[in-house]
C-alpha positions as CSV (number, residue, x, y, z in Angstrom):
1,X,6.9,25.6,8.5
2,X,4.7,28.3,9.2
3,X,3.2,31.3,6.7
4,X,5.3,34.1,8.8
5,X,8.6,32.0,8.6
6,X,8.0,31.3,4.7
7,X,7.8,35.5,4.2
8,X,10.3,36.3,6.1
9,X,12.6,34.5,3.9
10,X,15.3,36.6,2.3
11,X,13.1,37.6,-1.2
12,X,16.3,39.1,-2.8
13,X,17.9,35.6,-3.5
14,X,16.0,33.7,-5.6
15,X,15.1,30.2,-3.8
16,X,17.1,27.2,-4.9
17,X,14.2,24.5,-4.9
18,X,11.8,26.8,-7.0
19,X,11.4,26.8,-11.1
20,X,12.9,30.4,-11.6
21,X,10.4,31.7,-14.3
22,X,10.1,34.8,-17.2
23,X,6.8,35.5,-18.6
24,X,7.4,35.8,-22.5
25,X,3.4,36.2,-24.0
26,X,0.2,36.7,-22.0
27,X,-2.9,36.3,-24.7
28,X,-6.8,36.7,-24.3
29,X,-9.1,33.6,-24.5
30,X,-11.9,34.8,-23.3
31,X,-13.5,38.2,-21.8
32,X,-12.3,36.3,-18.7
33,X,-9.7,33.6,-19.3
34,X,-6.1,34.6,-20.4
35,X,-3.0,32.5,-21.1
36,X,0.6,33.1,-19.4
37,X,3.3,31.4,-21.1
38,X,6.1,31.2,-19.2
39,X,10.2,30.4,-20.0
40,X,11.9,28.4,-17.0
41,X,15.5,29.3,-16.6
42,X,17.7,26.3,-17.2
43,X,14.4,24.4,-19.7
44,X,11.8,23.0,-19.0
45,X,11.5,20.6,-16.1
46,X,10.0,16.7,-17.0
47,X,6.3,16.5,-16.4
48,X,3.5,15.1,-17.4
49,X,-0.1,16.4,-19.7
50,X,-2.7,17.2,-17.3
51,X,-0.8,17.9,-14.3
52,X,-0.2,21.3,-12.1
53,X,1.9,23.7,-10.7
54,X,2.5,25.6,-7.7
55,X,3.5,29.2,-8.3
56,X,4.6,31.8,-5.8
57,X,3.2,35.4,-5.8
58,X,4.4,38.7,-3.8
59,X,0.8,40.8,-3.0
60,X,1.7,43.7,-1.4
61,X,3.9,42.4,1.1
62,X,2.9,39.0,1.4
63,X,3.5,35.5,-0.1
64,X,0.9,33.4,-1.9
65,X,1.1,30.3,-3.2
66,X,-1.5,29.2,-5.9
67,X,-1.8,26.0,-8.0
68,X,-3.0,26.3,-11.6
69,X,-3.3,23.4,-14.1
70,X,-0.8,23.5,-17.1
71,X,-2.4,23.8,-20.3
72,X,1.0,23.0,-22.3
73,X,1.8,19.5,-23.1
74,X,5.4,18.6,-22.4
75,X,7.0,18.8,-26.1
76,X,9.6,20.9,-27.0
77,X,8.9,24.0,-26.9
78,X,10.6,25.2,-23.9
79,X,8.1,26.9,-22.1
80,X,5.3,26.0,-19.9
81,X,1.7,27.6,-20.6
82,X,-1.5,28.1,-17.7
83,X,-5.1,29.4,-19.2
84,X,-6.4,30.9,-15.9
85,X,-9.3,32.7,-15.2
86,X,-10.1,35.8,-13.5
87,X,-12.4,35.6,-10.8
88,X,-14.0,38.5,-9.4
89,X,-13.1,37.8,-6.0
90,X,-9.8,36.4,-6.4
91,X,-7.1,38.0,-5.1
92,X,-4.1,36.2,-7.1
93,X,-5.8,35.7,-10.2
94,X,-6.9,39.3,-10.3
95,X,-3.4,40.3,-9.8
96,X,-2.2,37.8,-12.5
97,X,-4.6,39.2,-14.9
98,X,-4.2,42.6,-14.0
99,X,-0.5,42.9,-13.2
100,X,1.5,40.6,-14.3
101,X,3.6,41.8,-17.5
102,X,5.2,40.3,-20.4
103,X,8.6,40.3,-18.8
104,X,8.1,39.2,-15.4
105,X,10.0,36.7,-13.1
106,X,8.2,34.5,-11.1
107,X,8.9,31.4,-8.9
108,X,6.7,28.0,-9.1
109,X,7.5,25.0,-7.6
110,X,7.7,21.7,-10.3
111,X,4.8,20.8,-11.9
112,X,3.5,17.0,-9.9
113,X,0.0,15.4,-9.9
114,X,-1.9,12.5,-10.1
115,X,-4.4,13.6,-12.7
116,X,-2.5,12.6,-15.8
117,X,-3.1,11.1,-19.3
118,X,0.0,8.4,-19.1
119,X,-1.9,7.1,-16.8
120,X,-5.4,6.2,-18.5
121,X,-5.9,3.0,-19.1
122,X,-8.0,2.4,-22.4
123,X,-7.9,4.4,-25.3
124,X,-11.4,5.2,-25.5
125,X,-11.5,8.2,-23.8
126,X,-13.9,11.0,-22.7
127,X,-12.8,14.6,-21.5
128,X,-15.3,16.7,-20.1
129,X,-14.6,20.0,-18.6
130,X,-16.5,23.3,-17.7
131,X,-14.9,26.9,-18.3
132,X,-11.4,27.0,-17.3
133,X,-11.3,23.5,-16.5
134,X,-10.2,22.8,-20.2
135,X,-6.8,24.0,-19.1
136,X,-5.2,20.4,-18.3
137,X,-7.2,18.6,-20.8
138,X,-6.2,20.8,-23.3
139,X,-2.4,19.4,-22.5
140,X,-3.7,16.2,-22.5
141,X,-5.1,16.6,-26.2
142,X,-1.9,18.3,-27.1
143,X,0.0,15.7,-26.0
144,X,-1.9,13.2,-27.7
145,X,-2.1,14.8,-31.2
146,X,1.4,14.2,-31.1
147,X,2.0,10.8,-29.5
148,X,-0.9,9.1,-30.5
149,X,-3.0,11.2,-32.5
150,X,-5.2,7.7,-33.6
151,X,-6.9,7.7,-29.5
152,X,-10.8,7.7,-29.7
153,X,-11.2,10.8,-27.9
154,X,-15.0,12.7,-27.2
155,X,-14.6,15.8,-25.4
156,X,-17.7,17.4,-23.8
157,X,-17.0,21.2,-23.0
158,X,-19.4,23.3,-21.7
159,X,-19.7,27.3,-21.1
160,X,-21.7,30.0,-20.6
161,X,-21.8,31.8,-23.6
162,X,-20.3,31.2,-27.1
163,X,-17.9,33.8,-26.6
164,X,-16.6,32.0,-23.5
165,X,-15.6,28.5,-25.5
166,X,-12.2,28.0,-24.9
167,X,-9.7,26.5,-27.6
168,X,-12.5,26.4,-30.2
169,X,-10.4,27.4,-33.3
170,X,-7.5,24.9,-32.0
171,X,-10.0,22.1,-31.5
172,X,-11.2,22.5,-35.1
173,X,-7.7,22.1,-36.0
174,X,-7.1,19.1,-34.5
175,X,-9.8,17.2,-35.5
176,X,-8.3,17.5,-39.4
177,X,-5.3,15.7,-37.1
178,X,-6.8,13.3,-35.1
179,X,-9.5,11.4,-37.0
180,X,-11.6,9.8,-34.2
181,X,-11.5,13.1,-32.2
182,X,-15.3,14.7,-31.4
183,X,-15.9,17.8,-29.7
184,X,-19.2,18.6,-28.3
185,X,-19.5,21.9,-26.9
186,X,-22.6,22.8,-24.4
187,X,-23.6,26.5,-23.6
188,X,-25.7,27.5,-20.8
189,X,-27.1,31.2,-22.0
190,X,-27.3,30.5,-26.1
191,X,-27.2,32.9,-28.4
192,X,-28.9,33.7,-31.9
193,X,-27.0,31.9,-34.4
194,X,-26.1,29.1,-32.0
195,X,-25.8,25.7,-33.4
196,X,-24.3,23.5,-30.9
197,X,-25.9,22.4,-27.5
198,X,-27.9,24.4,-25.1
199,X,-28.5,24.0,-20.9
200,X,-26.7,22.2,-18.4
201,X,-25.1,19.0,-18.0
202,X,-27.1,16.6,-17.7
203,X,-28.0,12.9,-18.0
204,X,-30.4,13.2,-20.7
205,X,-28.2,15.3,-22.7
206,X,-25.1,13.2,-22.3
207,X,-27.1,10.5,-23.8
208,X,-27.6,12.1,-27.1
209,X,-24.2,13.9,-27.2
210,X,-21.9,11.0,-26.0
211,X,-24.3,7.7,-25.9
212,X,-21.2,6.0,-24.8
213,X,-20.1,8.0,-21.8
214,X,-20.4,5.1,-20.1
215,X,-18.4,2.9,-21.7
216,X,-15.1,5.6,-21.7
217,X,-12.7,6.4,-19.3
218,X,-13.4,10.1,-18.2
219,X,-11.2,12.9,-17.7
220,X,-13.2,15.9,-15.6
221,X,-12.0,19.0,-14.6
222,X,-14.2,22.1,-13.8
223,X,-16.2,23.1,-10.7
224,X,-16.8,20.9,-7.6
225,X,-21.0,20.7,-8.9
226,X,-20.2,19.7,-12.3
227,X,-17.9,16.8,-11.7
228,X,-20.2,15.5,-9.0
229,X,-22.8,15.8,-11.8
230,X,-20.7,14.1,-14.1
231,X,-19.5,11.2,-11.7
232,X,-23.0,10.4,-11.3
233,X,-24.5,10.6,-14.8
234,X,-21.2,8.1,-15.6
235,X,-22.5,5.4,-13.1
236,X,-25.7,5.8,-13.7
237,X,-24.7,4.7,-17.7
238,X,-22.5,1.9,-16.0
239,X,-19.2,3.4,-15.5
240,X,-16.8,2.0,-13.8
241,X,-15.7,4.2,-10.2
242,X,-12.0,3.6,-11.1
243,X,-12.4,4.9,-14.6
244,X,-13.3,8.5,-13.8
245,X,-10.7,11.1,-13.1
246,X,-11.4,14.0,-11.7
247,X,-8.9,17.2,-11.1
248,X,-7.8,17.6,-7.4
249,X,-5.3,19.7,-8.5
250,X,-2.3,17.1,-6.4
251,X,-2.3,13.8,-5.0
252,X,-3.8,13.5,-1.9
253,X,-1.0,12.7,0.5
254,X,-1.4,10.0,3.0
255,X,-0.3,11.5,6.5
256,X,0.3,10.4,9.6
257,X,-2.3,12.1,11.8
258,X,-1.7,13.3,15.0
259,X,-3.2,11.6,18.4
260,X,-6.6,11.7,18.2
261,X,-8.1,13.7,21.8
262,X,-8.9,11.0,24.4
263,X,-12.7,12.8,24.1
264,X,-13.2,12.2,19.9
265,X,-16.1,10.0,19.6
266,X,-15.8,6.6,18.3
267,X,-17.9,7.4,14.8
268,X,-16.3,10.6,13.8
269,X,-17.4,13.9,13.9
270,X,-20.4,14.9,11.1
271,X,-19.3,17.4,8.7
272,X,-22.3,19.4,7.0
273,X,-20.3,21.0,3.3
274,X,-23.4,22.8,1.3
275,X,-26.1,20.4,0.9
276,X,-23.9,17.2,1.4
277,X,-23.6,15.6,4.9
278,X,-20.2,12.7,5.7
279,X,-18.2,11.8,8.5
280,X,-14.1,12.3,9.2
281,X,-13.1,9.7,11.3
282,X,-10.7,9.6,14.0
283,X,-7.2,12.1,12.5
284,X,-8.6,12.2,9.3
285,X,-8.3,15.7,7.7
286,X,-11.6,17.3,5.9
287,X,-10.2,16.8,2.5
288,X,-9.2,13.1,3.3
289,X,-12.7,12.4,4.2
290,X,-14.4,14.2,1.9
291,X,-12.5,12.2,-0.9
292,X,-13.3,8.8,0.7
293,X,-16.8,10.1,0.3
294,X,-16.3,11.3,-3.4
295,X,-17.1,14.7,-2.3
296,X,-14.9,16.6,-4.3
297,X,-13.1,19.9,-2.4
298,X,-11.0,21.6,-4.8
299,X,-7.1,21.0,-3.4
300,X,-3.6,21.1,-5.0
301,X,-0.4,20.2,-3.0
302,X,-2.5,18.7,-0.4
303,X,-0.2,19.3,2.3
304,X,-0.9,22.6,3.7
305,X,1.2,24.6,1.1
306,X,-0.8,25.6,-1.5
307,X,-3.8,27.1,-0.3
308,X,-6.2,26.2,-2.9
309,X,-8.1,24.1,-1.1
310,X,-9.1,27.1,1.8
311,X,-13.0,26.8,2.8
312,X,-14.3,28.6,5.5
313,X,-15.5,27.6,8.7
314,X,-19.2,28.2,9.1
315,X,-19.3,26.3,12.6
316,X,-17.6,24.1,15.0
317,X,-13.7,23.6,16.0
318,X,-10.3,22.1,14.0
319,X,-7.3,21.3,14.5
320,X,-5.3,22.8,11.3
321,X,-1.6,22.3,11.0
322,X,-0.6,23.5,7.6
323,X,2.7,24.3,5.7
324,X,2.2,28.2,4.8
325,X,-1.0,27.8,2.6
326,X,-2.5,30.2,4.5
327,X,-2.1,33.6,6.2
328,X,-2.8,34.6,9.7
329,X,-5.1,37.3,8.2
330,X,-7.1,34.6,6.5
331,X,-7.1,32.7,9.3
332,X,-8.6,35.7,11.5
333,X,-11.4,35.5,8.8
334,X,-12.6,32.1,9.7
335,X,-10.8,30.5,6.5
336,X,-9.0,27.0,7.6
337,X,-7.7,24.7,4.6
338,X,-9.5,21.4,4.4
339,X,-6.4,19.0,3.4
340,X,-4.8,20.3,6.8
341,X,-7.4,20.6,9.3
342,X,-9.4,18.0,11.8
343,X,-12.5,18.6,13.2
344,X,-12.4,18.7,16.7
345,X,-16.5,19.1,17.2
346,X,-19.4,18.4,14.2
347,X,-18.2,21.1,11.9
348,X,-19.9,23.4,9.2
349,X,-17.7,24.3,6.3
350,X,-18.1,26.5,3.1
351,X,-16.4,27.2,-0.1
């Protein structure tokens, strides 16, 4: 299904696979960051704490699918909740922050993903996350102070200012709940009258603010340069590869590639990404091997729907075949999404 065939669907009828969603609060976190709470029609679907969703947006003629994680845990409360920030460049989340109104009816596919509490497997855990990234460990905690409010939790968050700490006056209340919960918040630009710590993430730091990093399993969400950061400084203390979690926003899901071109050289084609340098073998996509590599790229359905994994093209040739993630005018720009697209030549790619 293509981006054209997905727009000209009849938008009068609401469509009978997608959550069918009011907006009933939007609140202010930050001078950036706001909170959309949202009612589904017929309750709330079953999900898990720490996972996404997928919601659909009409810009100005055309259709836009974004994934945001949930920062709600799934109790009772009948609504679902996403802390998303506003970035200066981005189109949908500077229409969400701009336009959207208490009020509102929205569509959003069910929440799914792999990057989930239930699935931990120790109870000595560590969350660390960077701005906005709090958003699905904040449902993880949530859920937690409920189910099993006992867990040995540290969470690491870092901002830029002290204004920008998100959840700081709900984290303070949850500690009274949660007796062997720490918080540890990091700021890069300190201000007069700041107690807490100062700079970026780093391994010396992480030593004196969680000397056990390396002995917790770790829940990471925030940008791509910080959880690489992270990943490394938990090896480097002895961590174990399988137990740290980072946010893909969605599975990764195995496909079965197309023939590979009779011409595609045995080793793979070199893919330059920033300052980091792999290889996609024969019908792998980007995004597959970038996360055999560890490289993280950013993604949420992972099939081509979503578009939140979009990069552009700097140099060289792919095949993409993707789901509607993208439009054509996109595509004119030299955007390509990476969980959909094969090289077809060495490659040069770009967030």
């Amino acid at each position: 299904m293509t981006a054209d065939i997905l727009e000209a669907a009849d938008r009068s009828s609401p469509s009978r696979d997608l959550l069918q969603l009011t907006v009933v609060e939007i609140r202010d976190e930050t001078r950036d960051i706001k909170t959309f709470v949202f009612c589904p029609e017929g309750g709330v679907p079953a999900y898990s704490a720490g996972q996404s969703m997928t919601l659909k947006l009409e810009l100005g003629g055309e259709t836009l699918f974004r994934t945001f994680s949930l920062a709600s845990a799934p109790d009772a409360s009948g609504t679902l909740a996403m802390t998303i920030k506003a970035h200066a460049k981005g189109r949908a989340t500077r229409w969400l922050h701009d336009e959207l109104k208490v009020g509102a009816k929205l569509e959003a596919r069910s929440p799914k993903g792999r990057f989930t509490i239930e699935g931990r497997r120790t109870d000595r855990l560590a969350l660390i996350s960077a701005g906005s990234g709090a958003s699905p460990l904040m449902a993880m905690l949530r859920h937690l102070a409920t189910m099993a409010p006992d867990t040995d939790i540290h969470w690491l968050h870092a901002a830029r200012m002290p204004g920008d700490v998100l959840f700081a006056q709900e984290l303070a209340a949850l500690q009274a709940r949660m007796p062997r919960l720490r918080v540890s918040i990091l700021v890069s630009r300190p201000e007069p009258g700041w107690f807490g710590f100062s700079g970026r993430l780093g391994r010396r730091l992480v030593s004196v603010a969680l000397p056990d990093f390396g002995r917790r399993e770790v829940f990471c969400c925030g940008p791509a340069g910080f959880m690489e950061e992270a990943r490394l400084i938990h090896a480097a203390e002895g961590g174990a590869r399988d137990m740290f979690h980072v946010e893909h926003f969605g599975a990764i899901v195995p496909a079965s590639p197309p023939p590979a071109p009779v011409d595609a050289p045995a080793q793979g084609y070199a893919v330059t990404f920033g300052d980091k340098q792999f290889t996609a073998q024969s019908g792998e996509t980007l995004l597959q091997a970038a996360t055999r590599q560890t490289i993280v790229i950013p993604c949420g359905c992972a099939s081509g729907m979503c578009g939140t994994c979009r990069v552009s093209l700097v140099e060289g040739s792919v095949d993409m075949q993707h789901d509607g993630g993208i439009s054509p005018e996109e595509e004119a720009q030299g955007y390509i999404l990476a969980c959909s697209s094969r090289p077809r030549s060495d490659v040069t790619i770009a967030l």
